[in-house]
PQR file of N, CA, C, O and H, with PARSE charges and radii, in Angstrom:
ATOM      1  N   UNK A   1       0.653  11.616  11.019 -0.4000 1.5000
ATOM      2  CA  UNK A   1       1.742  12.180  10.256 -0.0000 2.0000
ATOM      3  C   UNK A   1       1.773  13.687  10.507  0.5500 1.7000
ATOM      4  O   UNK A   1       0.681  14.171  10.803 -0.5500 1.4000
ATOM      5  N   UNK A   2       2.927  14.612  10.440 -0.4000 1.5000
ATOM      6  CA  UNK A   2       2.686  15.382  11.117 -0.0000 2.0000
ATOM      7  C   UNK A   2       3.030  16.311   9.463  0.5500 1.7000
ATOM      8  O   UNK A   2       3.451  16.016   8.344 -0.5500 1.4000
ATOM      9  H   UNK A   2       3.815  14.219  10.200  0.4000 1.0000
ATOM     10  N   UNK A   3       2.632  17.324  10.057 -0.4000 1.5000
ATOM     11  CA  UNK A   3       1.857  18.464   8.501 -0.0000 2.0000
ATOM     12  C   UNK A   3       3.446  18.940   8.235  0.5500 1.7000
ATOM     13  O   UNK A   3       4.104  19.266   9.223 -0.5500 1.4000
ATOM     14  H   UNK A   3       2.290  17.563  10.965  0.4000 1.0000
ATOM     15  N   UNK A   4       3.993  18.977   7.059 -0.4000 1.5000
ATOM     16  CA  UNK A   4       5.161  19.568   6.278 -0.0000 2.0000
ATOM     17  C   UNK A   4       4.845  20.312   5.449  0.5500 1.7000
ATOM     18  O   UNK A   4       4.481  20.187   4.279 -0.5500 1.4000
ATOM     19  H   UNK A   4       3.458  18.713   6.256  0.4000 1.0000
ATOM     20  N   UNK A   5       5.095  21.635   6.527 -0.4000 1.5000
ATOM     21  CA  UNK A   5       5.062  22.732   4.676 -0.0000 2.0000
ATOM     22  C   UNK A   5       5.957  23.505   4.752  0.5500 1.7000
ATOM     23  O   UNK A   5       6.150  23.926   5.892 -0.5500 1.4000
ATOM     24  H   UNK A   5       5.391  21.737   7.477  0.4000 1.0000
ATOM     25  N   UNK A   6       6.710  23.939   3.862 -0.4000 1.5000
ATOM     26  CA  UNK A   6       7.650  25.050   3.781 -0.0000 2.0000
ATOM     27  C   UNK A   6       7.333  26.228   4.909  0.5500 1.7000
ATOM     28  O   UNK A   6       6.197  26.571   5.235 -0.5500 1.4000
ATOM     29  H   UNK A   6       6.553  23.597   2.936  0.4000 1.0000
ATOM     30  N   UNK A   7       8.269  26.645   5.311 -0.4000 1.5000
ATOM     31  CA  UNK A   7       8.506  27.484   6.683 -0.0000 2.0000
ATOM     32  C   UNK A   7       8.089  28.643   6.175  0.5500 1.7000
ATOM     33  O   UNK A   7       7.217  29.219   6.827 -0.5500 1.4000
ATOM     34  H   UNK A   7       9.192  26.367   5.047  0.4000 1.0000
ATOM     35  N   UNK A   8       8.629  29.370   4.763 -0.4000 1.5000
ATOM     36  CA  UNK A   8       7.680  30.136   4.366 -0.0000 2.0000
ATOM     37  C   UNK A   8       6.537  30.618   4.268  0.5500 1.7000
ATOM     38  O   UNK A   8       6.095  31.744   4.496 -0.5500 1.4000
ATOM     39  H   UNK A   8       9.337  28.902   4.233  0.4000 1.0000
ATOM     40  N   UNK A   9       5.899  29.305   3.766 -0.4000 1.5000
ATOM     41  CA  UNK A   9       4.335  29.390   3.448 -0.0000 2.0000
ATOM     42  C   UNK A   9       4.013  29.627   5.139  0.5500 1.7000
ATOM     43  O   UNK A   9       3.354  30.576   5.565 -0.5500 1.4000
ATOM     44  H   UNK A   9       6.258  28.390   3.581  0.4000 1.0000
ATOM     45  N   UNK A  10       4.543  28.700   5.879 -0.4000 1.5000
ATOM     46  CA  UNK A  10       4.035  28.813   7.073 -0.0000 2.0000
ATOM     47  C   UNK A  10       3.745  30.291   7.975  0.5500 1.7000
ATOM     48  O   UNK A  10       2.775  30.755   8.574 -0.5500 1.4000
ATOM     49  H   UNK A  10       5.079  27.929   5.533  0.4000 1.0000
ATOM     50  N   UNK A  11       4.944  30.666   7.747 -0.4000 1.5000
ATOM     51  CA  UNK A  11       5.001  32.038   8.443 -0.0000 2.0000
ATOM     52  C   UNK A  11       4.084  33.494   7.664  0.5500 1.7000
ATOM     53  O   UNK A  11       3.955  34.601   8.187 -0.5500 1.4000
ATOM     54  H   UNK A  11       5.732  30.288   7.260  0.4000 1.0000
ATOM     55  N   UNK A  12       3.560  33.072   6.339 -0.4000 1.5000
ATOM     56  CA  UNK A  12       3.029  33.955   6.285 -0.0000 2.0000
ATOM     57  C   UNK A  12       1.635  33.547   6.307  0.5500 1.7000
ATOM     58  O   UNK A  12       0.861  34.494   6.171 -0.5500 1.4000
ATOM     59  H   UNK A  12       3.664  32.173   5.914  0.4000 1.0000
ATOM     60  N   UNK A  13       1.077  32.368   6.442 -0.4000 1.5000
ATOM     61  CA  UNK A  13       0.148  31.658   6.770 -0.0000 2.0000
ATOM     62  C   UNK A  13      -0.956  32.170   7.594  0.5500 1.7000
ATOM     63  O   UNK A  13      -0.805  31.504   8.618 -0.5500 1.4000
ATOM     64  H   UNK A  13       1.706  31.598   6.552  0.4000 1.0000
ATOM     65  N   UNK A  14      -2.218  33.118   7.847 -0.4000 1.5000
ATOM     66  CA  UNK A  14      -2.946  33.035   9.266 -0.0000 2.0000
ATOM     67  C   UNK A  14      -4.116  32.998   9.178  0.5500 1.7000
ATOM     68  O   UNK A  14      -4.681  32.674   8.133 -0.5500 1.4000
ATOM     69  H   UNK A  14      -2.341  33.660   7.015  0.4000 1.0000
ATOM     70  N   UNK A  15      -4.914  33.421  10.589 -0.4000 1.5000
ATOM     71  CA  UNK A  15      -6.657  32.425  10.825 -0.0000 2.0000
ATOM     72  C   UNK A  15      -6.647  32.900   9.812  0.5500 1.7000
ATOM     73  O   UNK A  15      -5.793  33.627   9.305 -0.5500 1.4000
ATOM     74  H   UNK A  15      -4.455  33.683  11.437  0.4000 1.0000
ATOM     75  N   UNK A  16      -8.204  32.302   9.170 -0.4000 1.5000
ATOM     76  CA  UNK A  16      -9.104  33.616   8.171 -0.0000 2.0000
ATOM     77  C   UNK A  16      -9.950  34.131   9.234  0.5500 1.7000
ATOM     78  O   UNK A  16     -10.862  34.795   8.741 -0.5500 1.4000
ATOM     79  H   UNK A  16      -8.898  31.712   9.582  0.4000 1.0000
ATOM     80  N   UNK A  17     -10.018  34.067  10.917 -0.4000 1.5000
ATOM     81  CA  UNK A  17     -10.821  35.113  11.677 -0.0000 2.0000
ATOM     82  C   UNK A  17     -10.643  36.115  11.582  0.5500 1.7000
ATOM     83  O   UNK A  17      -9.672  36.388  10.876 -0.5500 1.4000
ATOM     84  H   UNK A  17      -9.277  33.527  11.318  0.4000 1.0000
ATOM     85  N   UNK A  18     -11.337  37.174  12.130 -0.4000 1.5000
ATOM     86  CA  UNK A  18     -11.331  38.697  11.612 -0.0000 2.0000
ATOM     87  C   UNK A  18      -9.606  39.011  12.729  0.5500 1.7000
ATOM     88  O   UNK A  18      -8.978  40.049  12.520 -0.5500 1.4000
ATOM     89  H   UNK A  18     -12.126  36.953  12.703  0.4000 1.0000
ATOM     90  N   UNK A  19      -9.093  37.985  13.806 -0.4000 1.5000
ATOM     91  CA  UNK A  19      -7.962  37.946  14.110 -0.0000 2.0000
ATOM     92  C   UNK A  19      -6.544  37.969  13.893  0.5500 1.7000
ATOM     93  O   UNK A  19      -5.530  38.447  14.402 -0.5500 1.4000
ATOM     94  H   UNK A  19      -9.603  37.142  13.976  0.4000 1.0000
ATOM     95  N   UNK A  20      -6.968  37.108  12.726 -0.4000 1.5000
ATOM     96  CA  UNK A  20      -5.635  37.070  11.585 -0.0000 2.0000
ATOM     97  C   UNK A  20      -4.244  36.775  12.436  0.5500 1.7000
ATOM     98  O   UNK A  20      -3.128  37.237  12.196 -0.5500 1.4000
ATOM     99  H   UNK A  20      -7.792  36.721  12.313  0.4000 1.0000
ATOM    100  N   UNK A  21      -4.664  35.795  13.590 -0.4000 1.5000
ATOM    101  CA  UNK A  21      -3.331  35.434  14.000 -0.0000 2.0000
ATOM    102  C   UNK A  21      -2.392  34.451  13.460  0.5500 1.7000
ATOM    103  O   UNK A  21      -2.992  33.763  12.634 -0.5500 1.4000
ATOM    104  H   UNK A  21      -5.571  35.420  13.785  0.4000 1.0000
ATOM    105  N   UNK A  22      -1.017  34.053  13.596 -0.4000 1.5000
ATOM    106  CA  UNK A  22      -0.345  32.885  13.055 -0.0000 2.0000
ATOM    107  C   UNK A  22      -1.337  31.533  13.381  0.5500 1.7000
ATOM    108  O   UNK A  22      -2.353  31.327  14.045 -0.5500 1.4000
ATOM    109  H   UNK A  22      -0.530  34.612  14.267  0.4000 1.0000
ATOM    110  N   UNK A  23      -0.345  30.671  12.435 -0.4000 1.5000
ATOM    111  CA  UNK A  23      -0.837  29.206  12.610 -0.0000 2.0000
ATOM    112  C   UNK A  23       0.389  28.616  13.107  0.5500 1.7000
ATOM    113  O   UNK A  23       1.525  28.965  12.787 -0.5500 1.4000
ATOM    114  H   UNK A  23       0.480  30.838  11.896  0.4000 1.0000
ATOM    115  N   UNK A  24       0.003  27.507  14.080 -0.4000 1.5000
ATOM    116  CA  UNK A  24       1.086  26.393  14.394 -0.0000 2.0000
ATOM    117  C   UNK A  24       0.711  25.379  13.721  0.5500 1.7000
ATOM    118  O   UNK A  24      -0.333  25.326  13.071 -0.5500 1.4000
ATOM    119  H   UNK A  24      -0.920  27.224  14.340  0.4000 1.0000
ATOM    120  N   UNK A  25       1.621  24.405  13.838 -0.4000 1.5000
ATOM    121  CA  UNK A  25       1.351  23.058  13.036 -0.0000 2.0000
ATOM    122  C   UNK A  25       1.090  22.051  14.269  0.5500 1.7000
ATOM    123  O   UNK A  25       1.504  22.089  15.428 -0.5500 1.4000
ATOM    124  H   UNK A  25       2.468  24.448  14.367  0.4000 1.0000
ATOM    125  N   UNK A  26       0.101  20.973  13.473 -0.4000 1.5000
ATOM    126  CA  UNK A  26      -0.567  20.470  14.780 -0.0000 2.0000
ATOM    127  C   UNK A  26      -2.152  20.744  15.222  0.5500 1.7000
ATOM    128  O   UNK A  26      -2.953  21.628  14.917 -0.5500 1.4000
ATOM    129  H   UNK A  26      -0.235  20.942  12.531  0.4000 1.0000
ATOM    130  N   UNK A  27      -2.246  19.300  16.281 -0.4000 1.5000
ATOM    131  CA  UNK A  27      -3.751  20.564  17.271 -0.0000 2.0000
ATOM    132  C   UNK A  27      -3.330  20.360  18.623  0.5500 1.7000
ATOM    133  O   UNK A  27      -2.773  19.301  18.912 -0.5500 1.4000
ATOM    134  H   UNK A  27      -1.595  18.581  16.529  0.4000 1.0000
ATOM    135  N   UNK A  28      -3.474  21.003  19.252 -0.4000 1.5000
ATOM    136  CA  UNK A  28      -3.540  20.512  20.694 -0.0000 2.0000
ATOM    137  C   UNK A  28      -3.486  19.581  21.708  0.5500 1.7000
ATOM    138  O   UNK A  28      -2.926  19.618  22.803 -0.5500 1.4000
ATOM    139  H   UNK A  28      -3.926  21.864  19.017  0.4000 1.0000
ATOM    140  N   UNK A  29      -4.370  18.474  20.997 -0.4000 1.5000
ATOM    141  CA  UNK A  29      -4.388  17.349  21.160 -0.0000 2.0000
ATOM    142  C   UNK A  29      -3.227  16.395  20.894  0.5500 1.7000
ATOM    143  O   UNK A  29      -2.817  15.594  21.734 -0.5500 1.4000
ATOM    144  H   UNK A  29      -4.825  18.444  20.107  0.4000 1.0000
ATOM    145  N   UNK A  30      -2.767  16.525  19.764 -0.4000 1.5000
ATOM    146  CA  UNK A  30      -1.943  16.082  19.241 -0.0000 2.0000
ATOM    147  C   UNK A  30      -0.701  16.937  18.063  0.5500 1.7000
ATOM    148  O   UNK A  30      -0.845  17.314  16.900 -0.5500 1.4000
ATOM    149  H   UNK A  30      -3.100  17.176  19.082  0.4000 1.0000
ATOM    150  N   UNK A  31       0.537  17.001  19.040 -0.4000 1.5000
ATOM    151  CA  UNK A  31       0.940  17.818  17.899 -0.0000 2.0000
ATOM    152  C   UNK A  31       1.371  17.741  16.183  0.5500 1.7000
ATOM    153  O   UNK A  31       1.686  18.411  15.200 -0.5500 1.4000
ATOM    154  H   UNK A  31       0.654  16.695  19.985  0.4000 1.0000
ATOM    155  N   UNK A  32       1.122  16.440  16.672 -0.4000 1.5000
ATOM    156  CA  UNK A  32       1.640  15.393  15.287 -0.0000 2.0000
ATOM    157  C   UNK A  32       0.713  15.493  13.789  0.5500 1.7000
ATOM    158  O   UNK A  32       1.070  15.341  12.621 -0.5500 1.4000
ATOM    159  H   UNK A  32       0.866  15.895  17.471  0.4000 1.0000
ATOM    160  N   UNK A  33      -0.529  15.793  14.354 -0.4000 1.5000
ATOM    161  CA  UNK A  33      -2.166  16.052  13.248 -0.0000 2.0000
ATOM    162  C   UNK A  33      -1.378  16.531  12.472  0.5500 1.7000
ATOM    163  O   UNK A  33      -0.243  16.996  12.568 -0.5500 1.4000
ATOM    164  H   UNK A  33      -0.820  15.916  15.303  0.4000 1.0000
ATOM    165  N   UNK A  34      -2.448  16.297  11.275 -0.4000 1.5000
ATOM    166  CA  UNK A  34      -2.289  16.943   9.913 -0.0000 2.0000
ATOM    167  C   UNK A  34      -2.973  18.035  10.000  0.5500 1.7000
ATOM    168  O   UNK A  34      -3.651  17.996   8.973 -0.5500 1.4000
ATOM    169  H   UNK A  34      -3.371  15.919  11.197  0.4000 1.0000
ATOM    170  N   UNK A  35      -3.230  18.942  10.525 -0.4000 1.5000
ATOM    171  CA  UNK A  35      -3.915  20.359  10.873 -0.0000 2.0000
ATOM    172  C   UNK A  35      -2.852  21.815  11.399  0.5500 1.7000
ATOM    173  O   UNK A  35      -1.683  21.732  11.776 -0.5500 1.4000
ATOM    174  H   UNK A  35      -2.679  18.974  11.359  0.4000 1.0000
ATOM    175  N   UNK A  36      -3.334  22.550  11.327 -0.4000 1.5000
ATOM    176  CA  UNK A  36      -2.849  23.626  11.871 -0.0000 2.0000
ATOM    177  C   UNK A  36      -3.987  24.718  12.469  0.5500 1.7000
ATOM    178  O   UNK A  36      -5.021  25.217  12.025 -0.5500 1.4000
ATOM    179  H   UNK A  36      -4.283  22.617  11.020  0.4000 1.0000
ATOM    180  N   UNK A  37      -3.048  24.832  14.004 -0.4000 1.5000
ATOM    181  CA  UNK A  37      -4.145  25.517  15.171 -0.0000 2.0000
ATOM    182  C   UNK A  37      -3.880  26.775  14.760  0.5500 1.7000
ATOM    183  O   UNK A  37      -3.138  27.068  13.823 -0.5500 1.4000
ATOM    184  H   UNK A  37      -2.208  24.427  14.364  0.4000 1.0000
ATOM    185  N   UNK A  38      -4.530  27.588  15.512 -0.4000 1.5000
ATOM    186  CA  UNK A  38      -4.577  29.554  15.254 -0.0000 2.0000
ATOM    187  C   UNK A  38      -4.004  29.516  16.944  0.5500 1.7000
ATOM    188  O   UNK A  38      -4.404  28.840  17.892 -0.5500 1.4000
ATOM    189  H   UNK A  38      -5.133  27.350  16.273  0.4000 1.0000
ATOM    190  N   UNK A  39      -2.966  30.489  16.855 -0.4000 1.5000
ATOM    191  CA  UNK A  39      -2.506  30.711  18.404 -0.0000 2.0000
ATOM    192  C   UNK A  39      -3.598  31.473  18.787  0.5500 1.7000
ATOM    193  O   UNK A  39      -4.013  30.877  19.780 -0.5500 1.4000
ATOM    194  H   UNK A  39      -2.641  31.039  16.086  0.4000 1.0000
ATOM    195  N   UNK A  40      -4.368  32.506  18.583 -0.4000 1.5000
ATOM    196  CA  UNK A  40      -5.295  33.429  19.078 -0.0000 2.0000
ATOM    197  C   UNK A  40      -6.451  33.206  19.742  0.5500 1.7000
ATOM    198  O   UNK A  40      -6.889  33.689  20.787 -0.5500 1.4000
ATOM    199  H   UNK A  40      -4.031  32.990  17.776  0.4000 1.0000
ATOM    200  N   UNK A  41      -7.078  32.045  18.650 -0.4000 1.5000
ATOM    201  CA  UNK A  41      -8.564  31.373  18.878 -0.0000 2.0000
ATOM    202  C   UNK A  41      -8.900  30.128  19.354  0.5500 1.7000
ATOM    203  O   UNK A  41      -9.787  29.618  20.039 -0.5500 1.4000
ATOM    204  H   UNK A  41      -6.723  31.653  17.801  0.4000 1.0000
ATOM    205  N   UNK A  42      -7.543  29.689  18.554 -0.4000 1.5000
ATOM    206  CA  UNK A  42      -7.621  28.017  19.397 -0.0000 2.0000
ATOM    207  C   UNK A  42      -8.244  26.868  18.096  0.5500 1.7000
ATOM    208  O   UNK A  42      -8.258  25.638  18.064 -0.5500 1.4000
ATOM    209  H   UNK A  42      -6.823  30.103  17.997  0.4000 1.0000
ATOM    210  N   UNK A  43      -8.675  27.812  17.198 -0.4000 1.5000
ATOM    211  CA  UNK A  43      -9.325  26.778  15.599 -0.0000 2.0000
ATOM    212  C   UNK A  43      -8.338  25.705  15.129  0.5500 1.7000
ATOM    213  O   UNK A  43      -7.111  25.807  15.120 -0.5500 1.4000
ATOM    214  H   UNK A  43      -8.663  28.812  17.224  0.4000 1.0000
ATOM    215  N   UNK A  44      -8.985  24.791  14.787 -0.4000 1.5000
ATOM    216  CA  UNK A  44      -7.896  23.961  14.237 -0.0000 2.0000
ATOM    217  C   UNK A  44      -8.360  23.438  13.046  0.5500 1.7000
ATOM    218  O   UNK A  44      -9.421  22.816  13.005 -0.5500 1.4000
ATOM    219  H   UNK A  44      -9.982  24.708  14.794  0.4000 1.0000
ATOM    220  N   UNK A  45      -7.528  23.667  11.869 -0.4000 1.5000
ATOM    221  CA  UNK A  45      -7.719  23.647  10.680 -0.0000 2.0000
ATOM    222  C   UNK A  45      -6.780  22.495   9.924  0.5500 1.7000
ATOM    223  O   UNK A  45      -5.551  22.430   9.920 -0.5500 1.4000
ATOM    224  H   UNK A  45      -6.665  24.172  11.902  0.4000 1.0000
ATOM    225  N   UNK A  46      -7.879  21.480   9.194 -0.4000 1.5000
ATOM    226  CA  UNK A  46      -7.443  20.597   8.892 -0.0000 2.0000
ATOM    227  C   UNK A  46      -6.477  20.723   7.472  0.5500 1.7000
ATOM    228  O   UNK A  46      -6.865  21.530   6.628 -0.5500 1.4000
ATOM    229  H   UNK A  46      -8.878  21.533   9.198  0.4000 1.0000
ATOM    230  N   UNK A  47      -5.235  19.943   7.200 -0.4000 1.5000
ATOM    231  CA  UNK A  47      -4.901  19.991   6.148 -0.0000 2.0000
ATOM    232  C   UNK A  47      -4.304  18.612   5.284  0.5500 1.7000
ATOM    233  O   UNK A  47      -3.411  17.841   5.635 -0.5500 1.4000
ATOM    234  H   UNK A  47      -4.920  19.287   7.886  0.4000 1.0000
ATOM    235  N   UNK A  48      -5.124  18.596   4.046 -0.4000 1.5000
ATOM    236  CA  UNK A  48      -5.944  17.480   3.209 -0.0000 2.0000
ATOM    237  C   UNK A  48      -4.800  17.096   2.167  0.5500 1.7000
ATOM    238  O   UNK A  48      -5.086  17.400   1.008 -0.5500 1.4000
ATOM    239  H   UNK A  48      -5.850  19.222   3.762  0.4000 1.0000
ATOM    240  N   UNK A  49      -3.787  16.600   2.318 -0.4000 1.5000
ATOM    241  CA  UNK A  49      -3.232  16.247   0.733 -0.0000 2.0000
ATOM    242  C   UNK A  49      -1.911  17.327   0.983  0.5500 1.7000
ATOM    243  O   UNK A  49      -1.250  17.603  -0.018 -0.5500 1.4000
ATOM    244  H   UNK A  49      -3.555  16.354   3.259  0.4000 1.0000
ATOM    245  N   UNK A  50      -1.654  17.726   1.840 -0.4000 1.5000
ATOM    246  CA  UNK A  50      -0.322  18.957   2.088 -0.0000 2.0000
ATOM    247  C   UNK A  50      -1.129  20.407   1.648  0.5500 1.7000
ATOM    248  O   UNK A  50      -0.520  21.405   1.263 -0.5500 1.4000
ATOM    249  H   UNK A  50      -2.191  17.501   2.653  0.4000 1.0000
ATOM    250  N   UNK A  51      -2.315  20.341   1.756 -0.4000 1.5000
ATOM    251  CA  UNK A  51      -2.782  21.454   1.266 -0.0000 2.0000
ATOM    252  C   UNK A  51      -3.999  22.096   2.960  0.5500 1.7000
ATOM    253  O   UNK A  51      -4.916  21.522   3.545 -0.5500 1.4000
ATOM    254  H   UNK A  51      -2.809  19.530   2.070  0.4000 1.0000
ATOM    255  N   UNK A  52      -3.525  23.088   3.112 -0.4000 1.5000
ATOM    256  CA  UNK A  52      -4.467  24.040   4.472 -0.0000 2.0000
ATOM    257  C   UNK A  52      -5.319  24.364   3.932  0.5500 1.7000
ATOM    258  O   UNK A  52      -5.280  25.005   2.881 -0.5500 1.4000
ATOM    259  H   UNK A  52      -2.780  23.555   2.637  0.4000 1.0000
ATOM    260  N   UNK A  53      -6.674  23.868   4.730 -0.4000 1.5000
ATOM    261  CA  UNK A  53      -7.930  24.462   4.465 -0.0000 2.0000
ATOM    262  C   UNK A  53      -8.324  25.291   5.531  0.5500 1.7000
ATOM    263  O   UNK A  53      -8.493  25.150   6.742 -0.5500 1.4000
ATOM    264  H   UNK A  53      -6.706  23.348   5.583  0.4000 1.0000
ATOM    265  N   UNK A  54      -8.440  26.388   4.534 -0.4000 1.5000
ATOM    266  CA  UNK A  54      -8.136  27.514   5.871 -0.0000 2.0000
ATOM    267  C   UNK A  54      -9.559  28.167   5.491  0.5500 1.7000
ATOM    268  O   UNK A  54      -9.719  29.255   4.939 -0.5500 1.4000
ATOM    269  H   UNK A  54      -8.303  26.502   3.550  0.4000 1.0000
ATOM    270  N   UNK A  55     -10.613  27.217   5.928 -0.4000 1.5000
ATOM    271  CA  UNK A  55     -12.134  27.750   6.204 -0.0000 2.0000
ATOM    272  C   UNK A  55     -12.761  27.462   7.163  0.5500 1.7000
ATOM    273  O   UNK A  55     -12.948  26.323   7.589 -0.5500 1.4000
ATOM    274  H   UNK A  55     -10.484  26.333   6.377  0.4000 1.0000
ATOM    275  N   UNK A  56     -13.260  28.742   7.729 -0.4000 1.5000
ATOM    276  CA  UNK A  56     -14.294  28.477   8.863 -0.0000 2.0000
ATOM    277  C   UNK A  56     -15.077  27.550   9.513  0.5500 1.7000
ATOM    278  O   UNK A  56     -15.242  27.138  10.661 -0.5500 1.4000
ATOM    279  H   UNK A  56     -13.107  29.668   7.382  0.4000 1.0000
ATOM    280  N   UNK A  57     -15.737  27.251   7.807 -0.4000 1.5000
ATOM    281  CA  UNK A  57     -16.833  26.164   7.778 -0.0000 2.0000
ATOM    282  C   UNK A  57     -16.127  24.798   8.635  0.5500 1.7000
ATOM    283  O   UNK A  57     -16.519  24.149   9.605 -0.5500 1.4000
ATOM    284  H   UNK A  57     -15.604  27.586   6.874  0.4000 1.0000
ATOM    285  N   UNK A  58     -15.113  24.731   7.921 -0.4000 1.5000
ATOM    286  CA  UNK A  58     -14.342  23.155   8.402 -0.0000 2.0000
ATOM    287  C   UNK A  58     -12.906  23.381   9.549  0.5500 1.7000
ATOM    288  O   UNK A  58     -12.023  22.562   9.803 -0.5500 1.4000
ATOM    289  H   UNK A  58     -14.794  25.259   7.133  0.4000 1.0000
ATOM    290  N   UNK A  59     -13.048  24.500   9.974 -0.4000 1.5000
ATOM    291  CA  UNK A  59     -12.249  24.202  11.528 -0.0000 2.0000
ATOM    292  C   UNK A  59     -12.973  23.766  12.533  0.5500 1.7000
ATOM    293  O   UNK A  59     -14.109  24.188  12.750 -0.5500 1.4000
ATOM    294  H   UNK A  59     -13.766  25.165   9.768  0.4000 1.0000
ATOM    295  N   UNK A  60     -12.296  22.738  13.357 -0.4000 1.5000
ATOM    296  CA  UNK A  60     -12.603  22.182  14.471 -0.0000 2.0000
ATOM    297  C   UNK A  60     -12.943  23.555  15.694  0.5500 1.7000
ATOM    298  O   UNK A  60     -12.561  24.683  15.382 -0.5500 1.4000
ATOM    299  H   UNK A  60     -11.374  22.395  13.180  0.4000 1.0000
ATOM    300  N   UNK A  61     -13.499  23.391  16.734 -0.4000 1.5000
ATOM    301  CA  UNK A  61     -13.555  24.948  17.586 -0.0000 2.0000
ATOM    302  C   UNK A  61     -12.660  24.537  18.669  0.5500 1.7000
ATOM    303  O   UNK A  61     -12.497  23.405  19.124 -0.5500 1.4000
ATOM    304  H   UNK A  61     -13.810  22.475  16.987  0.4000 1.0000
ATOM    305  N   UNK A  62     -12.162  25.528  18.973 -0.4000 1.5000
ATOM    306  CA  UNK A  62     -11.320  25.153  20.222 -0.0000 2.0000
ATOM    307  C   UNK A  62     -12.227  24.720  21.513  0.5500 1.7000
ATOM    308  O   UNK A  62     -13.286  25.262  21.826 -0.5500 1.4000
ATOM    309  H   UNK A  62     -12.294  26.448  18.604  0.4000 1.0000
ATOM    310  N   UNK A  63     -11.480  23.428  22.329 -0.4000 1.5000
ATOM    311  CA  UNK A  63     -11.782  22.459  23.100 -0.0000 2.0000
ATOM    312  C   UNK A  63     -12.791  21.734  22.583  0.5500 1.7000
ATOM    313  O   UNK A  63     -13.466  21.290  23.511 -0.5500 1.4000
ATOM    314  H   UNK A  63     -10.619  22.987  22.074  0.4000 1.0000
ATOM    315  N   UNK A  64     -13.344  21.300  21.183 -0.4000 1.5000
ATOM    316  CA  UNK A  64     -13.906  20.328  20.611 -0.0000 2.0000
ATOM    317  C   UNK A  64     -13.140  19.462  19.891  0.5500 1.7000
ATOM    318  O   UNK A  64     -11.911  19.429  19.958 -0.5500 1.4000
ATOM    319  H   UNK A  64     -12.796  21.661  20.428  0.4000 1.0000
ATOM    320  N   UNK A  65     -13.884  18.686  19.134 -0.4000 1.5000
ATOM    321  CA  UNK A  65     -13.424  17.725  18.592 -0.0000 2.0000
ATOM    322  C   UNK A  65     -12.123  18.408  17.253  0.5500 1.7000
ATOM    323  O   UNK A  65     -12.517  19.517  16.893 -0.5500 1.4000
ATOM    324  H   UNK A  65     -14.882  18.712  19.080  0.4000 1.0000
ATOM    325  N   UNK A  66     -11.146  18.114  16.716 -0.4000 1.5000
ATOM    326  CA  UNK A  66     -10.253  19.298  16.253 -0.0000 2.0000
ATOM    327  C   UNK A  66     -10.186  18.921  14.590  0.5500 1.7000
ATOM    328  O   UNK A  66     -10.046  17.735  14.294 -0.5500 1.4000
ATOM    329  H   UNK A  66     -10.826  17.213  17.008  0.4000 1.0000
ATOM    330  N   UNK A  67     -10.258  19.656  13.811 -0.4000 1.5000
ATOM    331  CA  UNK A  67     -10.533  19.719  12.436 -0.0000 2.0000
ATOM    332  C   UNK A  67     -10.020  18.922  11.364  0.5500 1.7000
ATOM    333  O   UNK A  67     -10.402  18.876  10.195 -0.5500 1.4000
ATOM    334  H   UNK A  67     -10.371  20.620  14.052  0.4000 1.0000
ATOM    335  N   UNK A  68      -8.905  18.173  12.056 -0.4000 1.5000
ATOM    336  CA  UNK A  68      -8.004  17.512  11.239 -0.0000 2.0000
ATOM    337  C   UNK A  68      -8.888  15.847  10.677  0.5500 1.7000
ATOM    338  O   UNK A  68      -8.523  15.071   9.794 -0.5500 1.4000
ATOM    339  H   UNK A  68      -8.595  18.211  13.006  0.4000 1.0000
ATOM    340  N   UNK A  69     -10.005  15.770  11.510 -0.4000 1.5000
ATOM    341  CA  UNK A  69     -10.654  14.149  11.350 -0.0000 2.0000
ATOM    342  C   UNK A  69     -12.110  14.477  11.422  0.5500 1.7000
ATOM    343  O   UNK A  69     -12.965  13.660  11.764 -0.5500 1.4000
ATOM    344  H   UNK A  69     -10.302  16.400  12.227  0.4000 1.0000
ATOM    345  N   UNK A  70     -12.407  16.033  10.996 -0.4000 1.5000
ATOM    346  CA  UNK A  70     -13.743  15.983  10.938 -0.0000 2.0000
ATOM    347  C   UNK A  70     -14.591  15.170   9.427  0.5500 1.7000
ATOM    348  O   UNK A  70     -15.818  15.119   9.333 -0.5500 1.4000
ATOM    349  H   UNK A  70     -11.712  16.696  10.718  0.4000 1.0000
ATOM    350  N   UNK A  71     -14.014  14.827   8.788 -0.4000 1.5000
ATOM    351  CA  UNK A  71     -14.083  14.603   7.542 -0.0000 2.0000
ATOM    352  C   UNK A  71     -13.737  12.658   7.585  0.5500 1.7000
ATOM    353  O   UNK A  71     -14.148  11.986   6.639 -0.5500 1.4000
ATOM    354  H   UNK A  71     -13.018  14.869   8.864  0.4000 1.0000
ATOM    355  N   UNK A  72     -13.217  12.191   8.385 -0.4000 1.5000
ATOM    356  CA  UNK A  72     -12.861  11.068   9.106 -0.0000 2.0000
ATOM    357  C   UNK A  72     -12.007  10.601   7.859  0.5500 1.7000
ATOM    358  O   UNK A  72     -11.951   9.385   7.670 -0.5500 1.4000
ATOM    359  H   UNK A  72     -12.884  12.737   9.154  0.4000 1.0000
ATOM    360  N   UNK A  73     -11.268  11.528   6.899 -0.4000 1.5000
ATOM    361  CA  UNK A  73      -9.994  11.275   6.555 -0.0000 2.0000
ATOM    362  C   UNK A  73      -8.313  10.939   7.420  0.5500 1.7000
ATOM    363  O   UNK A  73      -7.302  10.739   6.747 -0.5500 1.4000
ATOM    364  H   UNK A  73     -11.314  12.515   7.053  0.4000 1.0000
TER
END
């Protein structure tokens, strides 16, 4: 299912890396995930219930396995 959030929230949305770049919706893999990637770093951050978890701890790293199914939700 692919992640719906207000375009708003979206655009002001970014990493929590010390980068602070935008987020896309999606991962790489798939643009469809319930996650959202960092254009900068490549993190992909899973999001649980329409809600972005926008922590370190639980982003996928770029070219690994991607954050949206680390939790095998």
């Amino acid at each position: 299912m692919a992640v719906t959030l207000d375009a708003q929230l979206l655009e002001i949305l970014a990493c929590p890396s010390p980068d602070h770049a935008p987020l896309r919706t999606g991962s790489p893999s798939d643009p469809n995930a319930d996650a959202l990637t960092c254009t900068e770093c490549g993190r992909v951050f899973p999001v649980r219930d329409g809600i972005p978890v926008l922590l370190l701890d639980e982003a996928g790293e770029p070219g690994g396995e991607d954050g949206a199914s680390a939790d095998g939700a």
